[in-house]
C-alpha positions, 0 to 999 in steps of 0.5 A: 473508517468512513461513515454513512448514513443508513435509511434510518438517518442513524450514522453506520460505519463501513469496515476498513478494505481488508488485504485477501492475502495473509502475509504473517506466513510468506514473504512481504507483499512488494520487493523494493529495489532500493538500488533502482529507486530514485526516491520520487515517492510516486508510490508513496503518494499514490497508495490508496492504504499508505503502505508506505513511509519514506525512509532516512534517503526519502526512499520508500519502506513498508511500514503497513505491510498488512494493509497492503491489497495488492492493487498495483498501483505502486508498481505500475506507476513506479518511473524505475520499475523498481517495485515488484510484487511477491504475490502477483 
């Protein structure tokens, strides 16, 4: 959560970015084809909610799945396309 300042000078906190879509009744967010990763972490380092962590091979595994908003920015950047959306 990050903090700002309100025109009081009294600290206000914003609420952490909420995902629009309610995974706990469908299937994960993202499909990982681990057979196409090469584990360069690309979408590891750029997910802005670190969704991911890297698994035993350094390869990525959903470890927040719930934070996930679906911005894109894993599968577009992903070198091997082996990230997909199950939502989009």
């Amino acid at each position: 959560m990050s903090a700002s300042t309100d025109a009081a000078g009294e600290s206000t906190k914003k609420p952490a970015s909420k995902s629009k879509y309610d995974y706990s009744k469908g299937p994960a967010p993202l499909n990982i084809n681990l057979a196409w990763c090469k584990a360069c972490n690309i979408c590891i380092a750029l997910c802005p909610q670190q969704v991911f962590e890297p698994d035993k091979d350094g390869k990525p595994e959903m470890a927040r799945v719930e934070n996930c908003t679906q911005c894109t920015i894993c599968w577009i950047h992903c070198p091997d396309f082996a990230i997909i959306s199950n939502y989009k």
